[in-house]
C-alpha positions as CSV (number, residue, x, y, z in Angstrom):
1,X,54.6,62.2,92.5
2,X,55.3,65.7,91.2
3,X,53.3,67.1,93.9
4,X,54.8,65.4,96.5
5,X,58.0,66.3,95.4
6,X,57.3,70.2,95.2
7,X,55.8,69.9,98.1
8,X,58.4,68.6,99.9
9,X,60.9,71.5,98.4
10,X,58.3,73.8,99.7
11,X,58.0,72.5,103.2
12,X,61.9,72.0,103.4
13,X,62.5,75.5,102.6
14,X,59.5,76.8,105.0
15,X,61.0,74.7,107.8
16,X,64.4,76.3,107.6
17,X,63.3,80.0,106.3
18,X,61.6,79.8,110.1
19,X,65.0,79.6,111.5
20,X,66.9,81.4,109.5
21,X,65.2,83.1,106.8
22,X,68.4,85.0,105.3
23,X,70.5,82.1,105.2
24,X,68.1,80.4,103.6
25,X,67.7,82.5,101.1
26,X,71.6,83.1,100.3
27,X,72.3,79.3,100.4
28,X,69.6,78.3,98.0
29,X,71.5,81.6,95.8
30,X,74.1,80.3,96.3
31,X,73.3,77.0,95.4
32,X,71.3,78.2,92.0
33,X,74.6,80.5,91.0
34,X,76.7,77.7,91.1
35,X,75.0,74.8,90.1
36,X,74.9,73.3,93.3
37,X,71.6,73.0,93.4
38,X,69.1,72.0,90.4
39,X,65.3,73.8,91.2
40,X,62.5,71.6,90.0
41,X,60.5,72.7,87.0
42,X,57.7,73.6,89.0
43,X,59.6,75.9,91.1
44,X,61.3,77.9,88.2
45,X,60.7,81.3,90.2
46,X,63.2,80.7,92.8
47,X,65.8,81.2,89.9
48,X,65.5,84.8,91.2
49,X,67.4,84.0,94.3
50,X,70.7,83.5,92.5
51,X,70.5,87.2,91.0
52,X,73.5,89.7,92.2
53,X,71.1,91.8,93.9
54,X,69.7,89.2,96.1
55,X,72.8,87.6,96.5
56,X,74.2,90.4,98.2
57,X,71.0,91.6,100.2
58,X,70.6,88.0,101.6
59,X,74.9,87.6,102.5
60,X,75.0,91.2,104.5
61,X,71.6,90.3,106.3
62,X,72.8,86.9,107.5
63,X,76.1,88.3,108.1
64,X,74.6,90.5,110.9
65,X,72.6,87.6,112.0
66,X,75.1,85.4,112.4
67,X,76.6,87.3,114.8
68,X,73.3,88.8,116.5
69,X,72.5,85.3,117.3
70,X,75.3,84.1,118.7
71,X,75.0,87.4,122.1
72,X,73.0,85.6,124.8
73,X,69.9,88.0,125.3
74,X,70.3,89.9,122.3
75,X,69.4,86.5,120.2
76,X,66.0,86.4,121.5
77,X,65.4,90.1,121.4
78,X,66.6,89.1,117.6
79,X,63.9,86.7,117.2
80,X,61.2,88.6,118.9
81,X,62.0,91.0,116.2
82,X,61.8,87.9,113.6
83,X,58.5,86.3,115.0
84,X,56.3,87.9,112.1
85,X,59.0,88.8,109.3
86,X,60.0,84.8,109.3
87,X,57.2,83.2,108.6
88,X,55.9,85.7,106.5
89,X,59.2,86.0,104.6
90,X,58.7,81.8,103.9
91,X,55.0,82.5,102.9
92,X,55.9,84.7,100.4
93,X,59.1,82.7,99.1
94,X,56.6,79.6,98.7
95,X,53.6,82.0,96.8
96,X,56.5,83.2,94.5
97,X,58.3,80.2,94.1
98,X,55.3,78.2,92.4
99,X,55.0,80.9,89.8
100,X,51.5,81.7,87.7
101,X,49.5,79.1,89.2
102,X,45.8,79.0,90.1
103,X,45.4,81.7,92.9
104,X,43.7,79.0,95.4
105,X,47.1,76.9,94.9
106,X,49.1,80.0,95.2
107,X,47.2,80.9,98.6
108,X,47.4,77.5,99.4
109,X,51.8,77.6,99.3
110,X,51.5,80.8,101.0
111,X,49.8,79.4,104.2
112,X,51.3,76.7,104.4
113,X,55.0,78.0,104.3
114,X,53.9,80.6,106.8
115,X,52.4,78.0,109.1
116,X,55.5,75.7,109.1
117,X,58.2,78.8,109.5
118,X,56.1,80.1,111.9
119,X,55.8,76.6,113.7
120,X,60.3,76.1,113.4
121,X,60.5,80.2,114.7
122,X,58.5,79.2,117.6
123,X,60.9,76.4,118.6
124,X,63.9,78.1,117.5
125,X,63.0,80.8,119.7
126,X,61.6,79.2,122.9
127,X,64.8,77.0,122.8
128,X,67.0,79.8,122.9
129,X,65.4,82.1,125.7
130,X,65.3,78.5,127.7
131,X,69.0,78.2,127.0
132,X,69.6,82.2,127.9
133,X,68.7,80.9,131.5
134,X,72.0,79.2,131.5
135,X,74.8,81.2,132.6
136,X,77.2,80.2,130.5
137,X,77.3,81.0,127.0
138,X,79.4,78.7,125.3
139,X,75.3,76.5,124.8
140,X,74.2,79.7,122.8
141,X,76.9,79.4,120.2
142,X,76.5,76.2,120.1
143,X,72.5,76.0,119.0
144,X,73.8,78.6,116.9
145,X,76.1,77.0,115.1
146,X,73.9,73.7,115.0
147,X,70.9,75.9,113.6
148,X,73.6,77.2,110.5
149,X,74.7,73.5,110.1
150,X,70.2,72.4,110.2
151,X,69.7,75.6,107.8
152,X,72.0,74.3,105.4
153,X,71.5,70.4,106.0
154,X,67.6,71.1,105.3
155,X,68.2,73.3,102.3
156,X,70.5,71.1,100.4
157,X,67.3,68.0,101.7
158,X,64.4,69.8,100.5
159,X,65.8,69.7,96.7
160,X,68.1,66.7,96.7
161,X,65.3,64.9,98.4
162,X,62.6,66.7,98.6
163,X,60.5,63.6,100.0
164,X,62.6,62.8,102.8
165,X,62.2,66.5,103.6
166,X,58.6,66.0,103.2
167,X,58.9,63.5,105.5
168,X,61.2,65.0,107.9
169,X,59.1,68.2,108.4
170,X,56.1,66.6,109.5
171,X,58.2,64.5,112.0
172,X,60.2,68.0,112.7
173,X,56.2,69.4,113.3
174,X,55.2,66.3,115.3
175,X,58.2,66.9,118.2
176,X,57.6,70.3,117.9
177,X,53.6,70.1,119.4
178,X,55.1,67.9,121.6
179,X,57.8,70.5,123.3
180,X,55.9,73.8,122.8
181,X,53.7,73.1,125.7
182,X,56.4,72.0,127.7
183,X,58.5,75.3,127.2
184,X,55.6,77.9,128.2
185,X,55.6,76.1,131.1
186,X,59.2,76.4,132.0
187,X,58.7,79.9,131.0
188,X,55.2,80.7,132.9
189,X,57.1,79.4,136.0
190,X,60.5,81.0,135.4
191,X,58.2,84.1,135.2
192,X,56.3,83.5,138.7
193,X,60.4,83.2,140.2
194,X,61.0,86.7,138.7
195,X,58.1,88.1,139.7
196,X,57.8,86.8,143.4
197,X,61.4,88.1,143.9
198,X,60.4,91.3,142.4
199,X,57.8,91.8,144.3
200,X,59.4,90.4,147.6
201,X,62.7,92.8,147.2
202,X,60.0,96.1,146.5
203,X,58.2,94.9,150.2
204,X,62.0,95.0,151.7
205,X,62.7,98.2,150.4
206,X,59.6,99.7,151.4
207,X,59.9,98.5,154.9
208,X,63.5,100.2,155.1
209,X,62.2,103.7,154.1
210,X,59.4,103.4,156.6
């Protein structure tokens, strides 16, 4: 049951860290520095997270964020930017969080938290260039504000529960090898639009200089 349940912290954490790896970091901080949140044995190591150093490293970084990701366009340039410091942010969180373990268990945390941030980034991000299409803004700030409210929903799960977040990521994993496919598709076509009317207004141009 033990390893379920540190499991389940770890996978909760991952989950969000992929979607907003700052916040996660300051909320679970947060959480340690004022006893909102009580870390497993286990998982002693994350202890760090509530030092004053960290605490304000994680707040000014997710301050910027919070406002980055909220500027239709510049949130996806934002999470292009994120696509490898996200899930390898998560990985390490997880490797460090188990402490001196065995080094095939401590391997073992940081591929698997790398994996399942890297899996949330991916639909976190294809979501938002999809919704980017839209030309108003108001659904940006809106999946923004829902991802804060997931971020800190799924950090408060993954230690006050930790095997409903167990639970819940692998459902969260299931939905998202479901949609992936279905937004490179979206995408690859989008792309063949852009590129056709590229193309065709370059052919028009050329035919008025000639």
């Amino acid at each position: 049951m033990q390893v379920l349940v540190t499991l389940g912290t770890l996978m909760g954490l991952a989950f969000t860290s992929g979607i907003r790896l700052y916040s996660t970091v300051f909320a679970v901080g947060l959480g340690i520095r004022f006893g909102f949140i009580q870390i497993p044995e286990a998982l002693a190591h994350l202890q760090m997270l509530a030092t004053t150093p960290i605490l304000i490293i994680s707040g000014f970084v997710y301050a910027a964020e919070f406002i980055a990701d909220k500027i239709p366009w510049f949130d996806s340039l934002w999470d292009a930017i994120h696509t490898f410091i996200r899930p390898l942010g998560a990985a390490i969180l997880g490797a460090v969080a188990i402490g001196a373990v065995d080094p095939v268990w401590k391997l073992g945390a940081f591929l698997l938290c790398g994996t399942i941030a890297l899996s949330s980034h991916s639909a976190k991000a294809g979501t938002r260039l999809a919704a980017n299409h839209s030309p108003e803004p108001l659904s940006n700030i809106g999946l923004s504000l829902g991802e804060d409210l997931v971020v800190v929903g799924g950090t408060w799960l993954a230690f006050a529960y930790p095997v409903v977040a167990f639970v819940s990521v692998l459902i969260a994993l299931a939905l998202i090898g479901w949609m992936i496919p279905k937004l490179f598709r979206v995408f690859r076509r989008n792309f063949g639009r852009l590129s056709a009317l590229l193309h065709g207004r370059q052919f028009q141009e050329s035919l008025t200089r000639n």
